[in-house]
C-alpha positions as CSV (number, residue, x, y, z in Angstrom):
1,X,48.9,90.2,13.0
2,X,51.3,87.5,13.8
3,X,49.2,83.6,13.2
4,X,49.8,81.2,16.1
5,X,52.0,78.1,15.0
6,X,50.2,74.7,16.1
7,X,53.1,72.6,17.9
8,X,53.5,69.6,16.0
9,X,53.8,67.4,19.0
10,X,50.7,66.8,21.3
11,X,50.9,67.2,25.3
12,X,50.5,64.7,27.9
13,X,47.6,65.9,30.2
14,X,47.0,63.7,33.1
15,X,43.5,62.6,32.8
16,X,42.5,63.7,36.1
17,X,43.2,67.4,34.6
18,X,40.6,67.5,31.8
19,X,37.0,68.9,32.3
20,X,33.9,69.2,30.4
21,X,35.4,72.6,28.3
22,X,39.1,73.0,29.5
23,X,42.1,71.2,30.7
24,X,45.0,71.7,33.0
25,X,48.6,70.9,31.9
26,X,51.7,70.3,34.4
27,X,53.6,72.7,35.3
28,X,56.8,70.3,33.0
29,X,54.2,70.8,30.1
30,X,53.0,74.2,30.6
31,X,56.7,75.4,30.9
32,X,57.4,73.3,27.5
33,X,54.6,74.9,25.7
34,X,55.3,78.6,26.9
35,X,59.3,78.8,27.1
36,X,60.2,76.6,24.1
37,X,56.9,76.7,21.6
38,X,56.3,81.1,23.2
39,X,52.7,80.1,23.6
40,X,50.3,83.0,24.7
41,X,46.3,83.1,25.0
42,X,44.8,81.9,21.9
43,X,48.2,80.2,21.0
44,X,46.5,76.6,19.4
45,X,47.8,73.0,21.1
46,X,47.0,69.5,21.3
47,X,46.9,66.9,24.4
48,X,46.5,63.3,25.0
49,X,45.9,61.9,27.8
50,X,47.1,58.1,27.5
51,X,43.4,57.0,28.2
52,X,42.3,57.4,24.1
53,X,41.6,60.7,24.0
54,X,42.8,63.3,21.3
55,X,42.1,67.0,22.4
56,X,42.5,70.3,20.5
57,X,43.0,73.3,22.2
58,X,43.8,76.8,23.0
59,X,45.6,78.9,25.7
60,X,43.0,80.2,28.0
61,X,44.9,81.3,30.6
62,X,48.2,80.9,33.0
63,X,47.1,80.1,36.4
64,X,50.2,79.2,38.9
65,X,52.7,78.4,36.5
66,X,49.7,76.0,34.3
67,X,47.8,76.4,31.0
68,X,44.7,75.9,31.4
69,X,43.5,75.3,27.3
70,X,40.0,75.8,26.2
71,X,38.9,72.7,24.8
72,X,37.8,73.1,20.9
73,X,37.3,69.8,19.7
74,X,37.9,65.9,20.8
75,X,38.1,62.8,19.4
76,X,39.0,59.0,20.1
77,X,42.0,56.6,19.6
78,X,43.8,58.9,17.5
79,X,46.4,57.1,15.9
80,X,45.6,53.2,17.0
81,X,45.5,50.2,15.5
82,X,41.9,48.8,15.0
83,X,43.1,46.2,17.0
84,X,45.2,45.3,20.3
85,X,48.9,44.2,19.7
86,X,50.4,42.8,22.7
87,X,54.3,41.4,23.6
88,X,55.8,39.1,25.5
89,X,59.4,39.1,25.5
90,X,61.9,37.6,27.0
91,X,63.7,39.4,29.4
92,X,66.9,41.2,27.6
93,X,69.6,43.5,29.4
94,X,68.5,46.9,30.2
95,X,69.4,48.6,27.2
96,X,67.7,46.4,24.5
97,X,64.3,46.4,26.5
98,X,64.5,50.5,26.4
99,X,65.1,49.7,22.7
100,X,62.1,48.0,22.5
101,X,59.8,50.1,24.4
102,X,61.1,52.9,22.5
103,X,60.4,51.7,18.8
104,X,57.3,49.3,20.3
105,X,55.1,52.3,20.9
106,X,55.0,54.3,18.0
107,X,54.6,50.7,16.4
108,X,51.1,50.7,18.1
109,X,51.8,47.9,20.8
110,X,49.1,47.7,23.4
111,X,51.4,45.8,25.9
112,X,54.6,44.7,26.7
113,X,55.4,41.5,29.3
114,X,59.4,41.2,30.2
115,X,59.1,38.3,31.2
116,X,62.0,36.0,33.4
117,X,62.4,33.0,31.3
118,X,64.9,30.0,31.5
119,X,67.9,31.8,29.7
120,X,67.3,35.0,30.6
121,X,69.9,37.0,32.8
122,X,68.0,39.9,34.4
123,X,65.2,39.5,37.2
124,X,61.7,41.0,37.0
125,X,61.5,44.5,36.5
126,X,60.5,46.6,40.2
127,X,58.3,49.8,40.0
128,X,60.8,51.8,39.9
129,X,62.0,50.3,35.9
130,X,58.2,50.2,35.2
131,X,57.7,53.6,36.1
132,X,61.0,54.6,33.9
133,X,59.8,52.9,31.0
134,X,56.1,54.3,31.6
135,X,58.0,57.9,31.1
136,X,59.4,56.2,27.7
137,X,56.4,55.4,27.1
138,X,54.9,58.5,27.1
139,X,57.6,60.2,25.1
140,X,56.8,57.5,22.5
141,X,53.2,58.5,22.6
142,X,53.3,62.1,22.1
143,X,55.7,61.7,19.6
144,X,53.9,59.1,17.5
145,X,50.5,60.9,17.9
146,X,49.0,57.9,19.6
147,X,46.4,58.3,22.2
148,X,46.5,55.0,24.6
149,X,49.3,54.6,26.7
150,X,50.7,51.1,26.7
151,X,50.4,48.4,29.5
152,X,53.6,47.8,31.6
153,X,54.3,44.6,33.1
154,X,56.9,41.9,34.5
155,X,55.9,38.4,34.4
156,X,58.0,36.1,36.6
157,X,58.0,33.2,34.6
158,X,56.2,32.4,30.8
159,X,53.3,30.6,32.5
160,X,52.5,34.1,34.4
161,X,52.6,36.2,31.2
162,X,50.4,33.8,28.9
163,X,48.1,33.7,31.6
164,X,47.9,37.9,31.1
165,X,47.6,37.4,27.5
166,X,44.8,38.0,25.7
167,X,42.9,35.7,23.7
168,X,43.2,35.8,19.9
169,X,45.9,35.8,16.8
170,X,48.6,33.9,19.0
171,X,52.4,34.1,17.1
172,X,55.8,33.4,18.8
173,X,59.4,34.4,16.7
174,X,60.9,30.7,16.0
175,X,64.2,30.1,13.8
176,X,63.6,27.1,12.7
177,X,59.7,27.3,12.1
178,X,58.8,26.2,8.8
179,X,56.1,29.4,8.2
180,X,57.1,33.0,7.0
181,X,53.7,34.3,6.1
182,X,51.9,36.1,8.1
183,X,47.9,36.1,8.6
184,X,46.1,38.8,6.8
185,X,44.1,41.0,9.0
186,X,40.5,39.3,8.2
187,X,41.8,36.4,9.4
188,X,43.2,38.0,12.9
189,X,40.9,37.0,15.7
190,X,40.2,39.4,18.5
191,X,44.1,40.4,18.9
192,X,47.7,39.8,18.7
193,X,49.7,38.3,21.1
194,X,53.4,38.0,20.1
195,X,56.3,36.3,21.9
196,X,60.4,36.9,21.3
197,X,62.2,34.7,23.6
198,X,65.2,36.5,25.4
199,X,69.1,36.2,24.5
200,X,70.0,32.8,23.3
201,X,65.9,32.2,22.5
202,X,63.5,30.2,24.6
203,X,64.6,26.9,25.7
204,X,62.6,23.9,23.7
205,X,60.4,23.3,26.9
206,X,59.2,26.8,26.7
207,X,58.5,26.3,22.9
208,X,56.8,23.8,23.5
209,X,54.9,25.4,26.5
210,X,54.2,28.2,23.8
211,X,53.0,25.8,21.2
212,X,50.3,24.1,23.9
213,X,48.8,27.5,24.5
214,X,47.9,28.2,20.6
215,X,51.1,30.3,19.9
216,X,51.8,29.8,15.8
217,X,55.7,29.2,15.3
218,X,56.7,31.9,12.6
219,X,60.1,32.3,11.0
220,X,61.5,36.2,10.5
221,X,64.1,34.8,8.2
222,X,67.4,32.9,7.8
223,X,69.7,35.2,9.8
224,X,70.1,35.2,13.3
225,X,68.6,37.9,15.2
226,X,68.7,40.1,18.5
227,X,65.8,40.2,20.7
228,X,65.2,43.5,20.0
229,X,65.4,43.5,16.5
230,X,62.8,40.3,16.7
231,X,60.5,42.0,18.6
232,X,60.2,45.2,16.3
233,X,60.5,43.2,13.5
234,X,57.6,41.1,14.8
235,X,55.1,44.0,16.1
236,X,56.0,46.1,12.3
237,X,54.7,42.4,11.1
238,X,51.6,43.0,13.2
239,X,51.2,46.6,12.5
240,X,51.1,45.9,8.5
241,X,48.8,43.4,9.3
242,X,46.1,46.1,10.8
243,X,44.9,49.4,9.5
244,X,45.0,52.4,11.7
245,X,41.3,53.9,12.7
246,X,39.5,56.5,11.2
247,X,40.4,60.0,13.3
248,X,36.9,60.8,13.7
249,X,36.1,65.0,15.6
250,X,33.0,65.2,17.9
């Protein structure tokens, strides 16, 4: 008898679609999971649904073109940092940002904030960006294992976003800062906000803005650096500085 292979990537399942013993998959999903992975009843799976939720499943049944997966097991914030890691950037050209968004979220970022600052080029990011780097987003998260879909915002000015910030571990990229080392993670408080100013870096009022509201100058060493490779550079920083939680199966 022929074993069922477990797909090695999880599904999205909108949260909506889950019950107390079974959920539903999209018909985008469903079709993934039958055509490419040949799924039949009893073939194993396992979803996410962006809200910290890890499921393993089974097929069930096909009803109008959707799985519906018997639910076998759950647990929470598979694949998380113990603690939140949020962003701020400054806002970059379109590409870079998708750079950042892609390698952010399998880096365990909790939120990113493109934010219009004094140098940057590009306006705030509409819904319809947001919604396109959701769908990144999401690709990021199945493909990481993660279970919490990041945070999607568009500040229009570095006052709006440190507003939004959370309170906690406070850090903002600097070339000429004077500090390389990084705070070990029993000396993180609450959370990590992080700030990469865009192309060109933040202009010395907006340092100094930073500075007021508790953000640390930290140096990421003596060569010059692209906004995107800061802010991965700075959230891998972060991620090294936190250890991932236990997966723990109700």
């Amino acid at each position: 008898m022929e074993k069922h292979r477990l797909p090695d990537t999880p599904f999205w399942v909108d949260p909506e679609s889950v019950a107390s013993d079974h959920l539903t998959l999209s018909p985008e999903e469903s079709h993934h999971l039958l055509r490419v992975h040949r799924a039949r009843e009893g073939t194993p799976f396992e979803a996410v649904d962006g809200r910290g939720n890890f499921y393993r499943c089974s097929v069930r049944s096909v009803e109008r073109r959707a799985v519906i997966g018997k639910i076998l097991a759950r647990a929470q914030d598979v694949g998380e940092l113990r603690r939140p890691v949020e962003i701020l950037v400054g806002m970059p050209d379109w590409g870079p940002l998708e750079q950042i968004v892609a390698h952010g979220v399998p880096l365990g970022v909790s939120q990113f904030d493109f934010v219009r600052c004094a140098r940057s080029t590009g306006t705030v990011l509409g819904a319809q960006r947001l919604a396109r780097l959701d769908r990144l987003a999401r690709a990021g998260l199945k493909q990481s294992r993660r279970t919490r879909l990041p945070a999607m915002r568009s500040s229009a000015s570095l006052e709006e976003a440190v507003a939004a910030a959370l309170e906690g571990t406070r850090l903002v990229a600097h070339p000429n800062a004077a500090g390389t080392g990084f705070p070990p993670s029993d000396e993180v408080q609450g959370s990590f906000s992080l700030a990469v100013g865009p192309p060109g870096g933040f202009s010395a009022e907006e340092y100094e803005f930073l500075r007021s509201e508790r953000f640390q100058p930290i140096s990421l060493g003596p060569s010059r650096l692209t906004t995107e490779t800061a802010s991965i550079t700075l959230i891998g920083l972060a991620r090294n500085a936190l250890q991932s939680s236990d997966l723990r199966v109700h």
